[in-house]
C-alpha positions as semicolon CSV with decimal commas, in nm:
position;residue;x (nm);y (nm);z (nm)
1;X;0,000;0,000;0,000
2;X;0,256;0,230;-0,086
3;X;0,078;0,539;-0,246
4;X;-0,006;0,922;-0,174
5;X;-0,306;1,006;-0,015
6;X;-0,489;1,283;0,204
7;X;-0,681;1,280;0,494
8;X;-0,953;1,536;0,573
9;X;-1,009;1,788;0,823
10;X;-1,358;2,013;0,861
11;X;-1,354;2,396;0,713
12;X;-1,482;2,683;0,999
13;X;-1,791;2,680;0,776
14;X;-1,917;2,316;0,828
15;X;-1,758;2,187;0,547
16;X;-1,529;1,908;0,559
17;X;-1,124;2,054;0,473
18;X;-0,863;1,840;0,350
19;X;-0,503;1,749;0,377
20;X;-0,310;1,637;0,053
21;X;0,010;1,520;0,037
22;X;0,151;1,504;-0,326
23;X;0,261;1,158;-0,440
24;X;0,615;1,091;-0,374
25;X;0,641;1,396;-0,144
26;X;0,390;1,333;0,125
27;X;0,211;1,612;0,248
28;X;-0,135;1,645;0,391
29;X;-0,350;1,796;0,634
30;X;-0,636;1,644;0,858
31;X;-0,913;1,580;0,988
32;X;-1,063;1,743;1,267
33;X;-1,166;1,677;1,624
34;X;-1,152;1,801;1,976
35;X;-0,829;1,797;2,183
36;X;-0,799;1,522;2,337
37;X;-0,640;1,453;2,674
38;X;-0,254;1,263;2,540
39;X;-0,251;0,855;2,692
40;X;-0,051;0,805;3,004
41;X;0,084;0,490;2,920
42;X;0,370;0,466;2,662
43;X;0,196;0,259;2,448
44;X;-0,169;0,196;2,339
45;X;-0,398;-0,066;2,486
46;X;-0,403;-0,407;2,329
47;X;-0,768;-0,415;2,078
48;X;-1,069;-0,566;2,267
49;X;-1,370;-0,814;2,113
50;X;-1,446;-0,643;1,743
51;X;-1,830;-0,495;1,744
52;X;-1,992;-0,566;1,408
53;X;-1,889;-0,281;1,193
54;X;-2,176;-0,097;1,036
55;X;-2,116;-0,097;0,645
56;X;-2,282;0,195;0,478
57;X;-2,269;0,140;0,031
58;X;-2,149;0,391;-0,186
59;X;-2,419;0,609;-0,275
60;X;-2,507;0,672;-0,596
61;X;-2,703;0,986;-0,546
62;X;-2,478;1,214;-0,430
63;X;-2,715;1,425;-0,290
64;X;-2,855;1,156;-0,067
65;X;-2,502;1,128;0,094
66;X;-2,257;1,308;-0,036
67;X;-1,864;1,359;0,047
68;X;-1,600;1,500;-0,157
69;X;-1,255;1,358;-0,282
70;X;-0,977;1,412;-0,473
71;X;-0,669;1,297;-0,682
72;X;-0,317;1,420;-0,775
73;X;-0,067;1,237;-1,024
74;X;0,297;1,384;-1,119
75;X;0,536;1,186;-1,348
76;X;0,798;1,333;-1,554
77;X;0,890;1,187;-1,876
78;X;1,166;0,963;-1,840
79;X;1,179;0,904;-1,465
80;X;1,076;0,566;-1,544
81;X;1,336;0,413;-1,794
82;X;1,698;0,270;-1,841
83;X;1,933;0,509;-1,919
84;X;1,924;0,907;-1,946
85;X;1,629;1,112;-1,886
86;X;1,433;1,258;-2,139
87;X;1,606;1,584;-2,283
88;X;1,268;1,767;-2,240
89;X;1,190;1,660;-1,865
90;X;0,855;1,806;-1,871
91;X;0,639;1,725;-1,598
92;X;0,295;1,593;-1,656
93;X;0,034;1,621;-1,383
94;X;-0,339;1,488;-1,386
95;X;-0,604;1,618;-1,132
96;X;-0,907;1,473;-1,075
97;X;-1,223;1,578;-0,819
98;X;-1,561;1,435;-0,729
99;X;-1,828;1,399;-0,468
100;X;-1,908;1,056;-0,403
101;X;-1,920;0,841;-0,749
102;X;-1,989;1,185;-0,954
103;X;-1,616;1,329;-1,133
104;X;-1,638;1,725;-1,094
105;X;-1,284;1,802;-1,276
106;X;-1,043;1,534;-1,484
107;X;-0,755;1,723;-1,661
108;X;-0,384;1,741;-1,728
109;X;-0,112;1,981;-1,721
110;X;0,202;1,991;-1,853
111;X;0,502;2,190;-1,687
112;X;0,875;2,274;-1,794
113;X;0,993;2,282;-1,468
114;X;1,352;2,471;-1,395
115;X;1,640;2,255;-1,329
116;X;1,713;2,029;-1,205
117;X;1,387;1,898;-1,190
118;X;1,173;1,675;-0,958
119;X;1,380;1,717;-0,640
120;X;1,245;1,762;-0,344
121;X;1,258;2,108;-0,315
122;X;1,107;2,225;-0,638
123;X;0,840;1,933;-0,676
124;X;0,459;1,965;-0,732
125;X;0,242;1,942;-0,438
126;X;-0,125;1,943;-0,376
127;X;-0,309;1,980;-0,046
128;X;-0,639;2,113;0,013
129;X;-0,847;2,406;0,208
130;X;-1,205;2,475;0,285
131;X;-1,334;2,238;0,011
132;X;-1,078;2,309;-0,236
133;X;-0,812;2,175;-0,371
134;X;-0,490;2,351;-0,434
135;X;-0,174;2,266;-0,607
136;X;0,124;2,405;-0,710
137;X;0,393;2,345;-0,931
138;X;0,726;2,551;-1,005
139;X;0,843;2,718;-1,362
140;X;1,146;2,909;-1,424
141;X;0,962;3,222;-1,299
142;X;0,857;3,117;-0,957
143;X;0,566;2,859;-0,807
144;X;0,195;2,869;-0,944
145;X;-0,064;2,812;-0,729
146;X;-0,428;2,698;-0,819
147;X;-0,710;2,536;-0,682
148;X;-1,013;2,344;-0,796
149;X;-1,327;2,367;-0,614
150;X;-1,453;1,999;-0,521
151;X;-1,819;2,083;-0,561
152;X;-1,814;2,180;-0,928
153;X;-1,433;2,134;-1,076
154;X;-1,433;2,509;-1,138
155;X;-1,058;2,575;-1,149
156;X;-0,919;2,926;-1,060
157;X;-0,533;3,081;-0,981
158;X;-0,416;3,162;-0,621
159;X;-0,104;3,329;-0,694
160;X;0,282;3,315;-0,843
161;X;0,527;3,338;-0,594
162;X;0,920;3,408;-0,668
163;X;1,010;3,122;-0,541
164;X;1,047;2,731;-0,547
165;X;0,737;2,636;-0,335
166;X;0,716;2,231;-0,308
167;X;0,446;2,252;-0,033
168;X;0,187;2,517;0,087
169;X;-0,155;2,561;0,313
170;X;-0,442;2,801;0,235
171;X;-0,636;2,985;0,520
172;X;-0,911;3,152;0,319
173;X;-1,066;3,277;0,636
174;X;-0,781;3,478;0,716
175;X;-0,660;3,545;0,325
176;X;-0,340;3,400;0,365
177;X;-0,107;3,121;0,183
178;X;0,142;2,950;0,408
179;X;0,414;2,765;0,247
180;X;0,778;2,595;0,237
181;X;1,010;2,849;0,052
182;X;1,327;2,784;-0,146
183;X;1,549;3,025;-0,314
184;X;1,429;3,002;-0,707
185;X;1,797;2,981;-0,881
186;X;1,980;2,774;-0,578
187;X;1,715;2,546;-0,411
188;X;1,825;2,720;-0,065
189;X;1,581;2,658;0,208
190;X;1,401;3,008;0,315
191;X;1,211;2,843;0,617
192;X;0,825;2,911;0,639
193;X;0,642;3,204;0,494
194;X;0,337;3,361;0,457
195;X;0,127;3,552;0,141
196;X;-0,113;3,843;0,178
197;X;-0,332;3,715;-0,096
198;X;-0,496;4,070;-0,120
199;X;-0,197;4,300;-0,111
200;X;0,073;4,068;-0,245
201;X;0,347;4,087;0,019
202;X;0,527;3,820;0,153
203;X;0,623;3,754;0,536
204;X;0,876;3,523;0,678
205;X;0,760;3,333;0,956
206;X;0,996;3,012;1,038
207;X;1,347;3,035;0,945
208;X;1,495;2,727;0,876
209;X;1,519;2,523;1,206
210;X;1,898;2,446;1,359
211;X;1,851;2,087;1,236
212;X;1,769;2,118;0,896
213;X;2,066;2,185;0,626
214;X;1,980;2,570;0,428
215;X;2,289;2,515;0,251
216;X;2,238;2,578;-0,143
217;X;2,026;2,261;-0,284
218;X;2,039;2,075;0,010
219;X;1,735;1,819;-0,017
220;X;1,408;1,917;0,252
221;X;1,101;1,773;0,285
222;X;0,837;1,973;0,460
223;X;0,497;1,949;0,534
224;X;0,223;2,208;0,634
225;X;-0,034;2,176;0,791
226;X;-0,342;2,364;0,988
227;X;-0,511;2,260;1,327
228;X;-0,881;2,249;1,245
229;X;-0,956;2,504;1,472
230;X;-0,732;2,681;1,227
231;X;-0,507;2,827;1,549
232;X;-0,190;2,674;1,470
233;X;0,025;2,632;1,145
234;X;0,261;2,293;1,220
235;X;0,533;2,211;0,992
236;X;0,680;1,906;0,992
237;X;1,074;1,947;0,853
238;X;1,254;1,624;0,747
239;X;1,596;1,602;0,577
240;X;1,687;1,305;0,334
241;X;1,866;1,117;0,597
242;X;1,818;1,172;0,929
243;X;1,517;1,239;1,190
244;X;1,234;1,516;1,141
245;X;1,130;1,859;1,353
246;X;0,792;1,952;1,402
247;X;0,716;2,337;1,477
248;X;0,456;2,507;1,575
249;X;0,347;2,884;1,500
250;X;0,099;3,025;1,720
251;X;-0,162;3,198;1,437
252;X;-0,375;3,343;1,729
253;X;-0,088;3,570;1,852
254;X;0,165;3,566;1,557
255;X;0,430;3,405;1,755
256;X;0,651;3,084;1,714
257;X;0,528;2,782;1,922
258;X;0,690;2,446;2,041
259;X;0,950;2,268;1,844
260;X;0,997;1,902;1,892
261;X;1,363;1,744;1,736
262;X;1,453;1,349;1,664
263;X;1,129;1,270;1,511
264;X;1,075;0,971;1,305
265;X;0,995;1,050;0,937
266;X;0,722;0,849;0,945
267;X;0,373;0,919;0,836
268;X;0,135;1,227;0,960
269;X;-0,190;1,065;0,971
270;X;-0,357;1,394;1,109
271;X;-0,420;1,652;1,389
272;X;-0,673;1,720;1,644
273;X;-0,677;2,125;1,783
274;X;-0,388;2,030;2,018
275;X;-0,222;1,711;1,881
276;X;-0,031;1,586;1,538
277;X;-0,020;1,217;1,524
278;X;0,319;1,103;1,331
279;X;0,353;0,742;1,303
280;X;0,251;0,553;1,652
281;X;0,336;0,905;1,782
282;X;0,110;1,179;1,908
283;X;0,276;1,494;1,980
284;X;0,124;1,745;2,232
285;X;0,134;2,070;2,068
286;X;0,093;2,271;2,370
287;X;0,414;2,090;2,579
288;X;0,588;1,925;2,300
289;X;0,521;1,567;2,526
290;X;0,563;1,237;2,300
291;X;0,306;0,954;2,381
292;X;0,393;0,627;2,155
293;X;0,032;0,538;2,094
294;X;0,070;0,143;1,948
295;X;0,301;-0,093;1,891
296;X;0,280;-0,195;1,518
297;X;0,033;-0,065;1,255
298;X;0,072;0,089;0,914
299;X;0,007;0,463;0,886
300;X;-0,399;0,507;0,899
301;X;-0,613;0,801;0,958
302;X;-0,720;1,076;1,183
303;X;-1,118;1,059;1,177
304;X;-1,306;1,344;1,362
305;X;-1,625;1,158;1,582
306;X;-1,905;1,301;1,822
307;X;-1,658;1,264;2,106
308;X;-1,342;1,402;1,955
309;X;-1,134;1,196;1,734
310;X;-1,008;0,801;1,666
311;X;-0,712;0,664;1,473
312;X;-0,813;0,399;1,222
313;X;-0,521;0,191;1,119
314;X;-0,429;-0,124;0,937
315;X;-0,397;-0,332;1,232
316;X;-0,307;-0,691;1,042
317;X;-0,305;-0,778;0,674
318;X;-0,023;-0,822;0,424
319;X;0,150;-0,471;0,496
320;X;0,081;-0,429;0,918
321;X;0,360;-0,467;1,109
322;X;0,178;-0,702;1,335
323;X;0,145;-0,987;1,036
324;X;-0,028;-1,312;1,076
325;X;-0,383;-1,261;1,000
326;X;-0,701;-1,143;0,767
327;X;-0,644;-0,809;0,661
328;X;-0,822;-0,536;0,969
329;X;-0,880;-0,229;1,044
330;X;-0,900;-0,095;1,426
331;X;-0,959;0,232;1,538
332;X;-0,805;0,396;1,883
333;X;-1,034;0,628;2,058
334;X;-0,755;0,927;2,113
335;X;-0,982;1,091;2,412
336;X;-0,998;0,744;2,556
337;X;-0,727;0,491;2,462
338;X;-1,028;0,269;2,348
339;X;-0,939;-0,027;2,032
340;X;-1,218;-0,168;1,851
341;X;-1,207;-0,362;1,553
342;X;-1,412;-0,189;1,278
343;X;-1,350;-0,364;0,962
344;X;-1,227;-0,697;0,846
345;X;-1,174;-0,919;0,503
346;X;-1,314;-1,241;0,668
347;X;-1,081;-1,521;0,750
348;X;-0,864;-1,475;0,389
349;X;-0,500;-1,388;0,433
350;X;-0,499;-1,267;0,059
351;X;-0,460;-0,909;-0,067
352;X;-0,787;-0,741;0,001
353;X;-0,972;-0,543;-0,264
354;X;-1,113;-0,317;-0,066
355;X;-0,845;-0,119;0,141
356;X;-0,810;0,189;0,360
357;X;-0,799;0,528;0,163
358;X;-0,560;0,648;0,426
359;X;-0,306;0,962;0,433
360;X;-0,021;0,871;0,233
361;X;0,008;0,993;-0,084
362;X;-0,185;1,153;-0,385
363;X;-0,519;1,178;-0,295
364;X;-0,818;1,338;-0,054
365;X;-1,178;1,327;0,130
366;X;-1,408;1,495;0,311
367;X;-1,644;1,292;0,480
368;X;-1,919;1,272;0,723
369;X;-1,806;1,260;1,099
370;X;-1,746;0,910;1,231
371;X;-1,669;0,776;0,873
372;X;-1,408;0,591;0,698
373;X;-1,405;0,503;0,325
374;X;-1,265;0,129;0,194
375;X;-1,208;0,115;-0,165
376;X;-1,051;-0,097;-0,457
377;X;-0,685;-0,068;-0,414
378;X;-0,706;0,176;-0,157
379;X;-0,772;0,461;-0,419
380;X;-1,015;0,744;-0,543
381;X;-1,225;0,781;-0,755
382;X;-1,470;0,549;-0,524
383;X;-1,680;0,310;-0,747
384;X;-1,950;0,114;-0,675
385;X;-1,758;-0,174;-0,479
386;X;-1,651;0,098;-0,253
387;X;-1,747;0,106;0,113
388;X;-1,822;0,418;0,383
389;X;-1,787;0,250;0,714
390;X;-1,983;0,414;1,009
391;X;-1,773;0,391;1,359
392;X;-1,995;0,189;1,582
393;X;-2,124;0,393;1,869
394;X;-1,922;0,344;2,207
């Protein structure tokens, strides 16, 4: 299961917000909940009896259920041959939204990116924000950003920034694009800005942190995200060897907030107002505390529920890190340290067809609360074999 995908976060306005990470680069935000108290035990309680999981179909009238999604593809010609690249390089990317089994927008774009070309710090990205998608991609004139409304596929420009800009977060509510900045002509990295979307002007935030190389083309992968209570911009800074930072700045206040060092480069399957959970990790974002919240699972997702939030993860199956039986899903209650089993393939040890569409890599929902979507392969656009799973009540 090793593919890009987004998990999903709800907007200020009721509407479900989502977290993209672009495939290859990782990068997503998440879904939303209320802060919940961090475990006291290092690690996470072991699951209890599985309830029968409510299984909800697919709808095929959107407007009888409806939940949004989304997909981003980058190749460049000749990544994927013997021998040297392609003289031409040029990047092709293919963007695709829906709501439930409906396709809003299906297109392609094809970019001459500067060079050198798909490194890390110069790579497309996509990401989402109040029920739009936005991507960006970088030309020899600085980063283009766009979005694509979900609803309709309506496609309009954000901005063009003099920069390289691999990763980035829109805050429509306060008119503001936060992103990962790298010097245009020598890849150096800037640390974490802000644009006035109005007026134009550009603000530095973050300089690069004290364990991250800003020497000229050194590789960085960063992610951005926003708490759902849209208080906090965390960035999560990871070198190509080596552990990861996460920082916090304070939005409500303009000030810098924790910073937490040695952090695995694992996952981000999503944030709650007050936590980011990376890997088996959740990270206080008040303190900076570490809580290891399970022993073995794959990366899953951060769901938001009545009560707050749950982790659902691939707790056994061909990829879990626990291995030995039928392919399941469990989901930890992160107000109450509570496992349940919530989905399972029956008593087969083969490669399920209908997997987790869980944060990491390419692709995006927004869903109702207390809802998880199982698909072919793991992937959007859902068809009619896909699966939204309700959480059973506690």
């Amino acid at each position: 299961m090793h593919r890009a995908v987004l998990a999903l976060v709800a907007g200020t306005a009721g509407l479900a917000v989502l977290a993209l990470a672009a495939i290859a680069l990782g990068p997503r935000t998440l879904p939303p909940a209320q802060p919940p108290p961090l475990a006291s035990a290092s690690a996470g309680p072991s699951p209890t009896s599985p309830p029968t999981p409510t299984v909800v179909p697919t709808p095929t009238n959107a407007a009888a259920l409806s939940y949004g999604w989304y997909r981003f593809e980058s190749v460049q010609e000749g990544s994927h041959v013997e021998g040297p690249q392609d003289p031409l390089g040029l990047v092709h990317l293919r963007i695709r939204t829906g709501v439930a089994l409906q396709v809003t927008a299906d297109f392609e774009k094809v970019v001459d990116p500067p060079r050198p070309q798909l490194e890390l710090n110069a790579a497309p990205f996509a990401t989402a924000a109040d029920g739009a998608m936005v991507y960006g991609y970088t030309l020899v004139e600085g980063a283009v950003i766009r979005q694509v409304s979900i609803a309709d596929g309506a496609e309009t420009p954000v901005a063009t920034i003099p920069a390289a800009v691999p990763q980035a977060v829109l805050d429509r509510s306060r008119g503001l694009l936060f992103y990962a900045r790298f010097g245009l002509e020598d890849r150096r990295y800037q640390g974490i800005w802000e644009l006035d979307l109005a007026g134009g002007s550009e603000r530095r935030l973050l300089g690069p942190s004290g364990g991250i190389k800003a020497e000229a083309g050194a590789q960085v992968r960063v992610k951005l995200f926003l708490t759902p209570d849209r208080d906090r911009l965390v960035a999560v800074e990871c070198p190509t060897i080596g552990t990861c930072v996460v920082r916090v700045w304070e939005l409500d206040g303009g000030r810098p907030g924790i910073t937490v060092r040695d952090m695995p480069p694992d996952d981000v399957a999503g944030l709650t107002d007050s936590e980011i959970v990376v890997g088996n990790r959740r990270v206080n974002l008040d303190t900076g505390a570490m809580t290891t919240t399970l022993t073995c699972f794959l990366p899953g997702t951060v769901v938001r529920t009545q009560d707050g939030a749950a982790l659902i993860y691939v707790a056994d199956g061909p990829w879990s890190s626990c291995p030995g039986g039928p392919y399941r899903l469990d989901a930890l209650d992160l107000s109450t340290g509570v496992v349940r089993t919530v989905w399972s393939a029956g008593d087969t040890t083969a490669t399920p067809t209908l997997q987790l569409v869980s944060p990491d890599a390419g692709l995006g929902l927004e869903l109702p609360p207390s809802t998880f979507l199982v698909s072919p392969d793991g992937l959007v656009p859902p068809t009619e074999a896909s699966n939204l799973v309700s959480l059973p009540a506690p």
